[in-house]
C-alpha positions in Angstrom: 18.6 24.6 -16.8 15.4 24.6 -15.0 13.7 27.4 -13.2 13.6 28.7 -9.8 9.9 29.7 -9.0 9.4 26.5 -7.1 11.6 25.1 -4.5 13.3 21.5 -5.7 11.9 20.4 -2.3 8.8 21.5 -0.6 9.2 21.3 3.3 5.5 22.2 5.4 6.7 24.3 8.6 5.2 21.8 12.1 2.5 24.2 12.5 1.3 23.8 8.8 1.0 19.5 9.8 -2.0 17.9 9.6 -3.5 17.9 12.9 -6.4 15.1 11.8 -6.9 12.1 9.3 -9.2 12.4 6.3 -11.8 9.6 5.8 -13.1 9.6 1.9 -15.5 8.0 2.8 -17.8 10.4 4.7 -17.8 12.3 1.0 -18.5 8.6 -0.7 -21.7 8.8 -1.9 -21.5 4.7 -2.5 -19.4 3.7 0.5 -17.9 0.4 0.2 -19.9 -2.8 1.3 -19.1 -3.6 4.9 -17.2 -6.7 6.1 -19.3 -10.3 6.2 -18.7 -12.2 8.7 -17.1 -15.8 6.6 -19.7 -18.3 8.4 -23.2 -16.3 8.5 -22.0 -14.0 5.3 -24.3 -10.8 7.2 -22.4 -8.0 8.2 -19.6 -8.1 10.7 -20.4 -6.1 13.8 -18.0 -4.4 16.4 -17.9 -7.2 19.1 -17.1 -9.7 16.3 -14.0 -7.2 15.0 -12.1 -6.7 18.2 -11.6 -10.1 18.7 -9.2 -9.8 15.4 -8.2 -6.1 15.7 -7.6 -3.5 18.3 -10.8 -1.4 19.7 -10.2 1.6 18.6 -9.2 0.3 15.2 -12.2 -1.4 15.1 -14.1 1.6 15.5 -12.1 3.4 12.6 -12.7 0.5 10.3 -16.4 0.8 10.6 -16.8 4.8 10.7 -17.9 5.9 7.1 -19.6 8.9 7.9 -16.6 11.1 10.2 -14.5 13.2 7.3 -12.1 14.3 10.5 -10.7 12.2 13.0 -8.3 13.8 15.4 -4.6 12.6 15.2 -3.6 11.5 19.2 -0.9 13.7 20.1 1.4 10.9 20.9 1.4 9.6 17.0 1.7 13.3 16.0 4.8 13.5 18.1 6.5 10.2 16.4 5.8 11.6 13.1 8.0 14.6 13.7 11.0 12.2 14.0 10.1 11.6 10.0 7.0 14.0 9.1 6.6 16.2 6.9 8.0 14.1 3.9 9.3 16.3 0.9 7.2 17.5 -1.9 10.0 17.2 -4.5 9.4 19.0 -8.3 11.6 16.5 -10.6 13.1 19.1 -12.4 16.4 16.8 -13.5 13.8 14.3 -14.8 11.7 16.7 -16.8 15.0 18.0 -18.1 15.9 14.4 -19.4 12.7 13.7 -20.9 12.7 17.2 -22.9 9.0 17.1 -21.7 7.0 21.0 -21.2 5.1 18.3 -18.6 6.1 19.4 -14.7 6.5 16.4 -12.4 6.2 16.5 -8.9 6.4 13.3 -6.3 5.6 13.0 -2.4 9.2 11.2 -0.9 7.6 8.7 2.0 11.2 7.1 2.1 13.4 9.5 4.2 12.6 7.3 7.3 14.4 4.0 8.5 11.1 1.6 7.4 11.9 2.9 3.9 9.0 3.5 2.9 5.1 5.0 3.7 4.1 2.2 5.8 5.6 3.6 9.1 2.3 6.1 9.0 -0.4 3.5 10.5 2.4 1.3 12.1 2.8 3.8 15.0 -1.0 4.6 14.7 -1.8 1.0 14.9 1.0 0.2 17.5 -0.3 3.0 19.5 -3.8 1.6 19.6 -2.1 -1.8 20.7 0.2 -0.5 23.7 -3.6 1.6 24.9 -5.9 -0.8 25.0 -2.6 -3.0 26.8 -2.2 -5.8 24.9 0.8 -7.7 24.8 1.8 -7.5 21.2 0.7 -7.7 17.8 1.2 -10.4 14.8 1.3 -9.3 10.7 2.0 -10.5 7.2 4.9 -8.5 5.2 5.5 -9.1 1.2 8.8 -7.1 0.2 9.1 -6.2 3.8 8.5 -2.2 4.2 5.4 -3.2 6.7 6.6 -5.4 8.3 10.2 -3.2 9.4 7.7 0.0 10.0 5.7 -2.4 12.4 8.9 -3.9 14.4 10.0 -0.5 14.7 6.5 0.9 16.1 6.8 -2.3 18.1 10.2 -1.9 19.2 9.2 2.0 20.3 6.4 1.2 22.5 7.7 -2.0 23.9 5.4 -4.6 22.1 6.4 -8.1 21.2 5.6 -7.8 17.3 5.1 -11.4 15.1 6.0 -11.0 11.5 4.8 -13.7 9.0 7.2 -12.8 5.9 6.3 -14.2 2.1 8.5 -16.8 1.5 9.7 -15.8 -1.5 10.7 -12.0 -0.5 11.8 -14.0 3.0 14.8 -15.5 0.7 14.7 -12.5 -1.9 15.3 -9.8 1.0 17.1 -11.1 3.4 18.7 -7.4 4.8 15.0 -6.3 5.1 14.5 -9.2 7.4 17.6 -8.6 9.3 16.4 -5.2 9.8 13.4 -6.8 11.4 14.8 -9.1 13.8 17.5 -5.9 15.1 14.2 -3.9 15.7 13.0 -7.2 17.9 10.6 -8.6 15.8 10.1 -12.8 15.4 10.1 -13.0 11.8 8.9 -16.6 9.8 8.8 -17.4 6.3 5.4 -17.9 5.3 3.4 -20.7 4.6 5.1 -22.2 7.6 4.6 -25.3 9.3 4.0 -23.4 12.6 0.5 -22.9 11.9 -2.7 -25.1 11.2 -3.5 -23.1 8.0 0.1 -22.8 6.9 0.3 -26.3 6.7 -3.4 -26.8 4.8 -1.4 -24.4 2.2 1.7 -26.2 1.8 0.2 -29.3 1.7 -1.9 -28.2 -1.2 1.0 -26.5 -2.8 3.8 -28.3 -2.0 6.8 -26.0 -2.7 4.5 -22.6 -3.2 7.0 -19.1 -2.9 3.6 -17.8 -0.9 1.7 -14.4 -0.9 0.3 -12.1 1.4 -3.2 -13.9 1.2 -0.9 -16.8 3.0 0.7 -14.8 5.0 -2.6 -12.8 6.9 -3.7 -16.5 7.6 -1.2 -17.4 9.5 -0.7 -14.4 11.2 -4.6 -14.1 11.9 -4.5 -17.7 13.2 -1.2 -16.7 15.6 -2.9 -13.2 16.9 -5.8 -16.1 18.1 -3.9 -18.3 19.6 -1.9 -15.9 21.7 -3.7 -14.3 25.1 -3.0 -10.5 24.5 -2.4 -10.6 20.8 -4.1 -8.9 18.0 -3.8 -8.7 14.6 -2.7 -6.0 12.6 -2.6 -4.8 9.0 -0.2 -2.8 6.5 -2.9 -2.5 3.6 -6.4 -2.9 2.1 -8.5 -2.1 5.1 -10.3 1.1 5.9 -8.2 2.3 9.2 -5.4 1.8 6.9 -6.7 4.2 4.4 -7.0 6.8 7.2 -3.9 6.5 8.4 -2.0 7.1 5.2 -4.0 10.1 4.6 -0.9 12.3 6.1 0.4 11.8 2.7 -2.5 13.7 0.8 -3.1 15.9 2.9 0.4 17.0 3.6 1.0 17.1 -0.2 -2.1 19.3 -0.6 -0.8 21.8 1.4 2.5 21.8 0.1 1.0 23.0 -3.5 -1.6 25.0 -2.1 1.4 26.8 -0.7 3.0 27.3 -4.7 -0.3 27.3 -6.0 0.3 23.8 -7.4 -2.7 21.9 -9.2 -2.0 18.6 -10.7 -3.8 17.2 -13.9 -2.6 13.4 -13.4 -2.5 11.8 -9.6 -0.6 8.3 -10.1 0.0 5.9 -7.6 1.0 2.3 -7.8 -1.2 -0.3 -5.9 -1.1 -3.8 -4.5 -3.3 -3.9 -1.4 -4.1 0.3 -1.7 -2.5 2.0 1.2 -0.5 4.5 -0.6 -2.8 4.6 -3.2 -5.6 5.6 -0.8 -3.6 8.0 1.4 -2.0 10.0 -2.0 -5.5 10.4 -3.4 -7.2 10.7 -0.1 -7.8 14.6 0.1 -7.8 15.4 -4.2 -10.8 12.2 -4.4 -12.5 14.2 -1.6 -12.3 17.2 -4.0 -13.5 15.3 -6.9 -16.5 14.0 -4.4 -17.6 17.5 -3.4 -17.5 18.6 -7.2 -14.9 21.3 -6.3 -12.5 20.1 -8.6 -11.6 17.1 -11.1 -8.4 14.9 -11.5 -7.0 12.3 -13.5 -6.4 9.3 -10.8 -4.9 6.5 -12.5 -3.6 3.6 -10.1 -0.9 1.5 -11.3 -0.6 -2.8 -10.7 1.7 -5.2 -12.1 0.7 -7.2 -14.9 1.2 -10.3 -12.9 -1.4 -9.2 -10.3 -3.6 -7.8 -12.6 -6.7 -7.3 -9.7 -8.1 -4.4 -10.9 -8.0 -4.9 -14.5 -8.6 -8.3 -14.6 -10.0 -8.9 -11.5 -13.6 -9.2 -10.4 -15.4 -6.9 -8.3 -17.2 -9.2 -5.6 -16.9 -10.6 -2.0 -14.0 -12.5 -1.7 -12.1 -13.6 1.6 -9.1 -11.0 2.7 -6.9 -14.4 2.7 -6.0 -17.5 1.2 -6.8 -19.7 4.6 -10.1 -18.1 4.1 -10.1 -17.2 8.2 -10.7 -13.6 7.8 -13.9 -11.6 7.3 -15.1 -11.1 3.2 -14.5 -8.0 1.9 -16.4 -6.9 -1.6 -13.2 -5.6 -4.0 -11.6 -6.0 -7.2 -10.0 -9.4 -6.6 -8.4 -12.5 -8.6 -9.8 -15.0 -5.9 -8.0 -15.7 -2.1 -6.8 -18.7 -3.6 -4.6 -17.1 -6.4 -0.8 -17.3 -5.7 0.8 -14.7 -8.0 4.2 -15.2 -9.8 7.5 -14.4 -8.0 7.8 -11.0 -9.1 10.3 -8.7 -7.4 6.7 -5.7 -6.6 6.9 -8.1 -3.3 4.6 -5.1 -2.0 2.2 -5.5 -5.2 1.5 -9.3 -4.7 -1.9 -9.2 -3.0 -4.9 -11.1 -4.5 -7.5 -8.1 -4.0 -7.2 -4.5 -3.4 -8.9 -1.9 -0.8 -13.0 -1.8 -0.6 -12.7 1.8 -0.9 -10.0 1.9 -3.7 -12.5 -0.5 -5.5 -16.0 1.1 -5.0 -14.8 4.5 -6.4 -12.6 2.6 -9.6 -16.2 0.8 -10.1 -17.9 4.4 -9.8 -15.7 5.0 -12.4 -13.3 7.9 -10.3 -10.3 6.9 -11.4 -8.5 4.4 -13.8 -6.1 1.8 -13.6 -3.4 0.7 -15.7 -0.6 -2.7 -15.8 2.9 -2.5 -16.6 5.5 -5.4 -17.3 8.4 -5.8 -14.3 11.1 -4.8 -17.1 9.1 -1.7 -18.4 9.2 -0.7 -14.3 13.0 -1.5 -13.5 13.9 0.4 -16.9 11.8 3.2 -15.4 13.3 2.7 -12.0 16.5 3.2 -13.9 16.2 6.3 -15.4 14.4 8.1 -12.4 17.6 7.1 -9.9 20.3 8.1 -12.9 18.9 11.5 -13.2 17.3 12.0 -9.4 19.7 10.6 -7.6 17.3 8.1 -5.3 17.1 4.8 -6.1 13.6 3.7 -6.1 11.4 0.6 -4.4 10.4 -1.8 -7.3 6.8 -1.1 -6.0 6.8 2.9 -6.3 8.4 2.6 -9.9 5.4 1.4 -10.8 3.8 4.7 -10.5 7.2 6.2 -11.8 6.5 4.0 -15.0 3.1 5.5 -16.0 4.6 9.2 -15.1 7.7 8.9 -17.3 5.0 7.3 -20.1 2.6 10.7 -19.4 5.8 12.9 -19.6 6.2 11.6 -23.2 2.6 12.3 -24.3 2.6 15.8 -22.9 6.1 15.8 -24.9 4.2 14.8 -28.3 1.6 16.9 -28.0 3.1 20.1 -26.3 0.7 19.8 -23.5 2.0 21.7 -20.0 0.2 19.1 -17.5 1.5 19.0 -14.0 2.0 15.4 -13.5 1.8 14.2 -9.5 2.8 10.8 -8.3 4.4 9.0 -5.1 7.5 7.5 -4.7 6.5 5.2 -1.4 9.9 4.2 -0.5 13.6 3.4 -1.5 14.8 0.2 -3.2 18.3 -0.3 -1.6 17.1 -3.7 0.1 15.9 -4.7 -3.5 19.4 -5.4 -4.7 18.6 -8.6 -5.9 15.6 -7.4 -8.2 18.1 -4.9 -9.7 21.2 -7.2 -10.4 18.7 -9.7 -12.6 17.5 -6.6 -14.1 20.9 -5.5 -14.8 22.2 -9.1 -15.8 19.5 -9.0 -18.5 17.9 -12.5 -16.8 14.3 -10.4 -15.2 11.2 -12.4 -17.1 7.9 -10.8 -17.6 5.0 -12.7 -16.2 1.1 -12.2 -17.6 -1.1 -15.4 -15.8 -3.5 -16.3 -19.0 -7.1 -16.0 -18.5 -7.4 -20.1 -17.9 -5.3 -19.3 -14.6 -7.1 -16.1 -13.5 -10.5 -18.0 -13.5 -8.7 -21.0 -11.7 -8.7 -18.1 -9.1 -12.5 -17.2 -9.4 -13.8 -20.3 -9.5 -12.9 -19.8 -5.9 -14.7 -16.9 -5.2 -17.2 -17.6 -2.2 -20.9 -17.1 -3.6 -23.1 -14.2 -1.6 -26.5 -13.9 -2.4 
């Protein structure tokens, strides 16, 4: 059996919590391309922000220069109820794969969101309920964000508007139920209760959605409503911030054992988990005090940093929203119906992007049978059953395991496991049934995507 030396779960005491957010990109020495404005195409200034987000947000969203910015003691205290996640050393899994590889993985899922995105709900919520607005509208894919922000919602006493992918909207309907309990007005998007979600579906009759759909109606109903702003689960800087905790908390934990991983993995749709896992070991890297293999993993049917382009491209498919430069298949691509429902976004985080193009970290696909078969394996022998999106990043772990095993390397392998997958019963009964499909889009439908792309001089 395995040894002893190192707890099976790292716990940090409250006093060893992280008392401020990191921002990677005061140690960027390329920091992202700011926001454009989708009419003038020049750079989007703070009085043209807040009237989409929150002030203070706004403010987070353009700082690229502060490493430290002080957590408000009233989010501190709602993390407590949930914070600090475990630090968890997979020492059943290593024992399964025979591999002198030791695996470690930050647990974001022992809260009732499921899942990492409860971090910058209540941060964002917070902001909300401050500056006293009413309530807040949001787009949700497999549903994690969108039941961390109805519970944020539901804790400050904010009326919370959740536009819900159609196709996870009928795929997860328990996630949706958990929603609604927590007070939150949840549609299936594209919906006929918006001017944009009616463009879409007349255009694509019959579409299952994505996220790109969803923050264009959910932009459009934050407008229309007095008191209303929008809010966002992924891709944008303040996100980023947010979901540092993560990091940073998993730093200390191995500073504590004298832990150093070789291999950071983390999978990626829009980047928030990504960017907060990474957050404090890129800043490392930055500074030149130490190196890391950062590998982010996407599905192969949402291929956008692989495949994708690196240029401006709108944050949605009504093409409302400001332009962001990132990786991106296009605002207008509609991915497959794959069961990553957190995974299905067009583009991924400007920050994410400007240090994969600086060449900081890699990326890799993997095939939705390849990451239930992983998903599999880690629940039979760990005893938690997985989100479809975190097995992702299981995948490419299990895969590194192996190599360490064939060559007799002792790497210390690092990855996240953002959230359970016990809503995601669906995905693992075709899975189980044998009747899960593996979807690649072929270059003639990636481009029908950039053909799209907007064209900035």
């Amino acid at each position: 059996m395995w040894q002893k030396e190192i707890p099976y779960k790292i716990y940090l005491e409250e006093s060893e919590m992280p008392k401020a957010w990191y921002n990677v990109r005061a140690d960027m020495k390329r920091k992202p391309a700011p926001l454009l404005n989708p009419q003038t195409h020049v750079p989007m200034t703070f009085e043209e922000l807040r009237t989409v987000f929150c002030d203070e947000l706004v403010r987070q969203e353009l700082d690229d220069s502060t490493p430290w910015i002080p957590i408000p003691e009233e989010i501190s205290s709602f993390y407590k109820m949930y914070r600090p996640s475990p630090l968890v050393r997979a020492y059943c899994l290593e024992e399964k794969l025979q591999t002198p590889a030791k695996i470690y993985y930050k647990f974001e899922g022992n809260n009732t969101s499921g899942s990492h995105k409860l971090n910058s709900a209540i941060a964002q919520a917070y902001y909300a309920k401050k500056q006293g607005l009413k309530g807040v509208t949001t787009e949700t894919g497999a549903g994690q964000w969108g039941t961390a922000l109805s519970m944020a919602c539901a804790y400050l006493g904010l009326d919370c508007r959740v536009y819900m992918v159609k196709v996870s909207y009928e795929q997860k309907p328990f996630r949706r139920e958990v929603m609604r309990t927590y007070g939150a007005f949840v549609t299936p998007s594209p919906s006929d209760t918006t001017q944009v979600g009616r463009k879409i579906l007349e255009r694509h009759p019959g579409t299952s959605g994505s996220l790109g759909c969803a923050i264009s109606e959910a932009v459009e109903a934050a407008g229309s409503r007095e008191g209303y702003r929008y809010v966002l689960g992924s891709v944008l800087n303040q996100v980023m911030l947010h979901q540092s905790v993560i990091g940073l908390e998993s730093k200390a934990a191995m500073d504590k054992y004298g832990i150093k991983p070789d291999i950071i993995i983390g999978c990626a749709g829009g980047g928030s988990n990504l960017g907060g896992l990474i957050g404090p070991f890129m800043g490392e890297k930055l500074r030149g005090e130490q190196d890391y293999q950062i590998i982010a993993v996407e599905p192969a049917s949402c291929p956008s940093l692989t495949r994708g382009k690196f240029a401006y491209d709108y944050c949605d498919t009504g093409m409302v929203c400001p332009l962001a430069k990132m990786y991106t298949l296009g605002s207008g691509f509609i991915p497959s119906a794959s069961h990553s429902g957190g995974l299905r976004y067009h583009g991924m985080s400007p920050i994410l992007s400007q240090l994969y193009d600086d060449g900081l970290m890699e990326a890799r696909t993997v095939e939705q049978t390849a990451v239930f078969e992983a998903a599999q394996q880690f629940a039979r022998v760990e005893g938690t059953l997985p989100a479809p999106e975190s097995s992702h990043a299981i995948r490419v772990a299990i895969d590194e395991a192996l190599k360490c095993k064939e060559t007799g390397e002792e790497k210390t392998i690092f990855f996240g496991l953002t959230g359970t997958g016990y809503f995601d019963m669906m995905a693992y009964g075709k899975y189980n049934d044998g009747k899960m499909e593996d979807y690649i889009p072929t270059d003639a439908e990636l481009q029908a995507g950039f053909d799209g792309l907007p064209h900035i001089e």
